[in-house]
C-alpha positions as CSV (number, residue, x, y, z in Angstrom):
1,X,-9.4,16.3,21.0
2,X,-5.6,16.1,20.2
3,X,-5.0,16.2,16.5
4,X,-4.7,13.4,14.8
5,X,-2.4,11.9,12.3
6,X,-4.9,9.5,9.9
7,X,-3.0,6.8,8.2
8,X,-5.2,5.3,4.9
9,X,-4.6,2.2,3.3
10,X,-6.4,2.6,-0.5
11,X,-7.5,-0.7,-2.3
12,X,-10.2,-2.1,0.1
13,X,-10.3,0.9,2.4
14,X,-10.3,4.4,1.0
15,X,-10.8,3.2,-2.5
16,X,-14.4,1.6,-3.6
17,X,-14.8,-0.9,-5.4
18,X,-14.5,0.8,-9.1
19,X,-10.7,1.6,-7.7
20,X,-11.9,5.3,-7.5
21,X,-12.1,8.3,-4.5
22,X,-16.0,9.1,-4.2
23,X,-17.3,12.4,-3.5
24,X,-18.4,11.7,0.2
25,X,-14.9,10.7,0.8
26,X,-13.1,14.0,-0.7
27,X,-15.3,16.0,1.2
28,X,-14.7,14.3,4.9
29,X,-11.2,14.3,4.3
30,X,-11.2,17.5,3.4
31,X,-13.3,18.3,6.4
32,X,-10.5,16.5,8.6
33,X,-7.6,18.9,7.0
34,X,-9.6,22.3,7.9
35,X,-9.8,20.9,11.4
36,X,-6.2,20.3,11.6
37,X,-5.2,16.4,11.7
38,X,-2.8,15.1,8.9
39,X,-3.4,12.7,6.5
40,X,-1.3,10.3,4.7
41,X,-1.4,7.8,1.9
42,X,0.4,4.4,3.4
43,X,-0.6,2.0,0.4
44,X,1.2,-1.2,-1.2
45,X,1.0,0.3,-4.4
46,X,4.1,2.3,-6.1
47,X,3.7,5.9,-6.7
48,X,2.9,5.8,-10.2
49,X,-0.3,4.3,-9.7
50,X,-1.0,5.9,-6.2
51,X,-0.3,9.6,-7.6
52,X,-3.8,10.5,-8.6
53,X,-5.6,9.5,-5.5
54,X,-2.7,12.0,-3.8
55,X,-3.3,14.6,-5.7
56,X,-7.1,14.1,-6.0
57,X,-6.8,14.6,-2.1
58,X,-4.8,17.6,-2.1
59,X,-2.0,16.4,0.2
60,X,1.0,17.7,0.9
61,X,2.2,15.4,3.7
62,X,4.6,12.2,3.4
63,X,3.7,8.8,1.1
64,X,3.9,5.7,2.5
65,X,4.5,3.2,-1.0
66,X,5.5,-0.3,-1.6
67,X,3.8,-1.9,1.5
68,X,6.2,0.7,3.6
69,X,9.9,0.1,1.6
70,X,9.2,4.0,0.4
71,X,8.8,6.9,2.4
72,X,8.8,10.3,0.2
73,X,8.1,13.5,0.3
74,X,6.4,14.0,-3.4
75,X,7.1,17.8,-3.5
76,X,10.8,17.0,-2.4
77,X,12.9,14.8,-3.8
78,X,15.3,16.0,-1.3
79,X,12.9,15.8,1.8
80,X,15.7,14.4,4.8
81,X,13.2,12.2,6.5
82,X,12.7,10.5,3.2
83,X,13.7,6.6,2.9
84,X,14.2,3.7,0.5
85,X,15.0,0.0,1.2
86,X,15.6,-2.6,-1.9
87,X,15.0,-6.1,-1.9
88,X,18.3,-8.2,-3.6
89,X,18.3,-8.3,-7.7
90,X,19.1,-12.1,-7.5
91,X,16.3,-12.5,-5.9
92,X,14.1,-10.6,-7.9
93,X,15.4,-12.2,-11.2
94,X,15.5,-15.4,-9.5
95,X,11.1,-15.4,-9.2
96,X,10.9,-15.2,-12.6
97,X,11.5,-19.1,-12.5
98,X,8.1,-19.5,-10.6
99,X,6.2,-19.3,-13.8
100,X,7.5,-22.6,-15.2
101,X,5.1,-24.2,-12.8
102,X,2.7,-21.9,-11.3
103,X,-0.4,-19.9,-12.5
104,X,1.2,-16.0,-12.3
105,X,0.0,-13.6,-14.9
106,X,2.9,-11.5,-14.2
107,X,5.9,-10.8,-12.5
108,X,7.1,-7.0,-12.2
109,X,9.8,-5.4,-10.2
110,X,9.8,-1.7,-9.3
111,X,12.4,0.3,-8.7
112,X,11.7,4.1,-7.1
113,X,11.5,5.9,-10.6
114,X,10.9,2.8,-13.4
115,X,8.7,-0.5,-13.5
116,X,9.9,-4.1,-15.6
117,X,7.6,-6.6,-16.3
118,X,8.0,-10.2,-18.0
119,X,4.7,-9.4,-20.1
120,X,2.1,-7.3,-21.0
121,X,-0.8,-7.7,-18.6
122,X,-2.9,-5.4,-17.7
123,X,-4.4,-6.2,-13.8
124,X,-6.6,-3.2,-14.1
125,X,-7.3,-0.6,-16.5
126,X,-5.0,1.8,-14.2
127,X,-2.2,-0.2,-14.1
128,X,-0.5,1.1,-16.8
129,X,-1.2,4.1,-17.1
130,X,0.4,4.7,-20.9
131,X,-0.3,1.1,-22.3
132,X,2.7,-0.9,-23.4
133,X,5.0,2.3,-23.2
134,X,4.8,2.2,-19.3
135,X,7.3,-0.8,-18.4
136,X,10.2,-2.3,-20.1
137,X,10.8,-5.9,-20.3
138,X,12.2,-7.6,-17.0
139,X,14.9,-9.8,-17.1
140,X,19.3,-9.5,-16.2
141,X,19.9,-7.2,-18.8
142,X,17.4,-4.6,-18.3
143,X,17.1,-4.7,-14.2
144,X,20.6,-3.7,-13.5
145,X,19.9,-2.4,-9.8
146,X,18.1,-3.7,-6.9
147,X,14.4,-3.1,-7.0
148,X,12.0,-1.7,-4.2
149,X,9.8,-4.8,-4.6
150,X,8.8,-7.4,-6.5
151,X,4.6,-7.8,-7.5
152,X,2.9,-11.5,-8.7
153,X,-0.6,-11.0,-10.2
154,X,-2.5,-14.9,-9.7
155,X,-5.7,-15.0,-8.5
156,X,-6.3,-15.4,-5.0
157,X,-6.8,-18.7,-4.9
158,X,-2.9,-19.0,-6.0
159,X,-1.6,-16.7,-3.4
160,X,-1.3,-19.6,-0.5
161,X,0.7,-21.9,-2.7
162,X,2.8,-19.6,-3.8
163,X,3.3,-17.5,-0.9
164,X,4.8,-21.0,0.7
165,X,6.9,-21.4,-2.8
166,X,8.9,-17.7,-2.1
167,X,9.3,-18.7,1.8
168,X,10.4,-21.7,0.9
169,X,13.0,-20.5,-1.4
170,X,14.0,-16.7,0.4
171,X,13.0,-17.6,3.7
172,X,14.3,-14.7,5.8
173,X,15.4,-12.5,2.9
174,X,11.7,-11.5,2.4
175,X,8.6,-10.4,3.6
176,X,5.7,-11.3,1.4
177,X,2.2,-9.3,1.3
178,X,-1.1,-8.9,-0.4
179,X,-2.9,-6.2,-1.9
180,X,-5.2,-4.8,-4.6
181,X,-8.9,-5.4,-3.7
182,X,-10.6,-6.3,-6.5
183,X,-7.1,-6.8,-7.9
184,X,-4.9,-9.5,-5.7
185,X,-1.2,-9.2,-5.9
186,X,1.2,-10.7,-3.8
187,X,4.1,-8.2,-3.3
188,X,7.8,-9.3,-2.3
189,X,9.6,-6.6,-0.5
190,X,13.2,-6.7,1.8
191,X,12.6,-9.0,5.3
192,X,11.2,-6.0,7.8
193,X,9.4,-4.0,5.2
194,X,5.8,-3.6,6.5
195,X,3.7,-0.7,6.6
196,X,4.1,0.9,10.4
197,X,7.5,1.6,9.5
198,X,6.4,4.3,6.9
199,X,3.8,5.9,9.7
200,X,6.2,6.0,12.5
201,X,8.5,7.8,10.1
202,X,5.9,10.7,9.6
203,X,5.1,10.4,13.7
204,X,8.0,11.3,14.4
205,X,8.7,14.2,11.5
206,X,5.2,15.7,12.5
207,X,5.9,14.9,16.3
208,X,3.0,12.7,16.7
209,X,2.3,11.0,19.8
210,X,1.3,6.8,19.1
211,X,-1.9,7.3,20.7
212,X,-3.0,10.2,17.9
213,X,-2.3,7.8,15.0
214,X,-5.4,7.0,13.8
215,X,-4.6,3.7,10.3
216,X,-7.3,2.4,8.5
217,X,-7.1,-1.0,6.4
218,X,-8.2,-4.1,4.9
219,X,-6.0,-6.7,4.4
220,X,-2.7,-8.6,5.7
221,X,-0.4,-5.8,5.0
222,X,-1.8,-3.6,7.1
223,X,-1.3,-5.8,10.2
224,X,1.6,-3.9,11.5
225,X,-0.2,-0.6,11.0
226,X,-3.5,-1.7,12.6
227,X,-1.4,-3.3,15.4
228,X,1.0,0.1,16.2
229,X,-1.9,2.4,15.4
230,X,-3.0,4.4,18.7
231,X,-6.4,3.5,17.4
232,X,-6.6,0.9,14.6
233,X,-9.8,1.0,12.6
234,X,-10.9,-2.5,10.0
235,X,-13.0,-2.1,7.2
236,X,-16.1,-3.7,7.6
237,X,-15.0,-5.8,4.4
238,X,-11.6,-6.3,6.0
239,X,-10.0,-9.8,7.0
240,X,-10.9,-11.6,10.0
241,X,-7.8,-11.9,10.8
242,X,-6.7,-8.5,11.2
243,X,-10.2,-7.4,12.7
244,X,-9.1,-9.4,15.5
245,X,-6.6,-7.0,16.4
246,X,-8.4,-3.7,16.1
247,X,-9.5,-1.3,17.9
248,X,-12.6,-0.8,15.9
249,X,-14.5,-2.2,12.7
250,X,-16.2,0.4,10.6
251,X,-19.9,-0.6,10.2
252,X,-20.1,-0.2,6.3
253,X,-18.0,-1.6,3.5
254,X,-15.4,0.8,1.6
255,X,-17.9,0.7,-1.3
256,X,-20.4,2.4,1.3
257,X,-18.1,5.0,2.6
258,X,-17.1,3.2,5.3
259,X,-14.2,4.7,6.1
260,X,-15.4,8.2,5.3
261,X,-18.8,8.0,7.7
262,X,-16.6,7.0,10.3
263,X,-13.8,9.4,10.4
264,X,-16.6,11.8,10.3
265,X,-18.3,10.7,13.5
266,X,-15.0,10.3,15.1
267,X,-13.5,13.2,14.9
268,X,-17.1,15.3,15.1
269,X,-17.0,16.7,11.8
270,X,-20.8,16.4,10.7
């Protein structure tokens, strides 16, 4: 078997669903790295919060963040390969007048190396990882650049409405995505920001054919991944809609080790 390059979505997929890495998962994945594929975070949640599964994993290799507007090298800030593309501050500022008439807990904008919020919320207990101190308030004076993405925390049953609200109002500008499991965001990043971006990126640095990439997901931002994937794998408790397009559907959840007890039978490693 050629080596593989194994792209992971977290929430949904490599993550159960107490938001943590479980022991049967570390030990596959550690498995996969002594046989020689690569592995690589491509998640639609910013560093910050992404960090600890990283480094819980051991990686070295390239991060996928913010739904694919982030490539980076975590070890090197100077890595060449690395990438960044911004969504337009107007814009960003601009969604902050979606509250007036809309159920959104909160609106935050990241940029690569700081987070703004219009309010203290906490989505999980992760989320902020030093309480209060973690974000400063969001609004024109404090956001003075543009910002990788822009997240809205409603629950799902929000996400439709709104979603139509921001295309309404951007149209083109944006691309608009969900993520968080057991945590639904919608997240507004640059128009052609999606996740296969990111994993071509580290194809091509670690000379990857397409047909040895290997993504797992869950949910509609990892369409484009599943889709360019030489073999796209769906969590059993992924969408329909994107289980349509894949090549496979694990037969357990990711709070069963879905995606663990598969990589293990695909690539031999029991």
């Amino acid at each position: 078997m050629n080596k593989k390059l194994i792209a992971i979505d977290l929430d949904g997929t490599t993550l159960n669903n107490q938001s943590e890495i479980s022991e049967k998962t570390k030990s596959v994945f550690k498995k996969t790295r002594e046989a020689g594929h690569t592995i690589s975070i491509v998640t639609g949640r910013p560093y910050r919060i992404s960090k600890q599964f990283y480094q819980q994993l051991g990686l070295d290799t390239p991060i996928v963040n913010f739904n694919g507007a982030l490539c980076h090298m975590p070890a090197d800030q100077n890595w060449k390969s690395q990438y960044h593309l911004t969504l337009e501050r107007d814009i960003a500022l601009d969604m902050l007048s979606l509250k007036k008439n809309l159920d959104i807990h909160m609106i935050c904008a990241e940029v690569k190396d700081a987070f703004y919020a219009d309010k203290f919320y906490e989505p999980n207990q992760n989320f902020f990882p030093n309480g209060k101190d973690s974000f400063m308030t969001l609004n024109s004076d404090t956001l003075k650049d543009n910002p990788t993405s822009v997240c809205l925390f409603t629950p799902k049953e929000n996400q439709q409405l709104i979603t139509q609200e921001l295309i309404t109002r951007y149209g083109n500008d944006i691309e608009v995505r969900t993520w968080g499991g057991e945590t639904p965001c919608l997240e507004v990043v640059s128009a052609g920001v999606q996740k296969a971006l990111g994993v071509e990126r580290i194809a091509d640095v670690y000379g990857f054919s397409q047909k040895d990439i290997v993504a797992f997901g869950d949910e509609d931002n990892d369409y484009e991944m599943i889709q360019y994937a030489g073999h796209g794998v769906v969590m059993q408790n992924g969408i329909d809609a994107l289980k349509k397009i894949s090549d496979d559907i694990t037969p357990l959840t990711n709070d069963q080790d879905g995606l663990a007890v598969y990589l293990e039978n695909y690539l031999n490693l029991a």
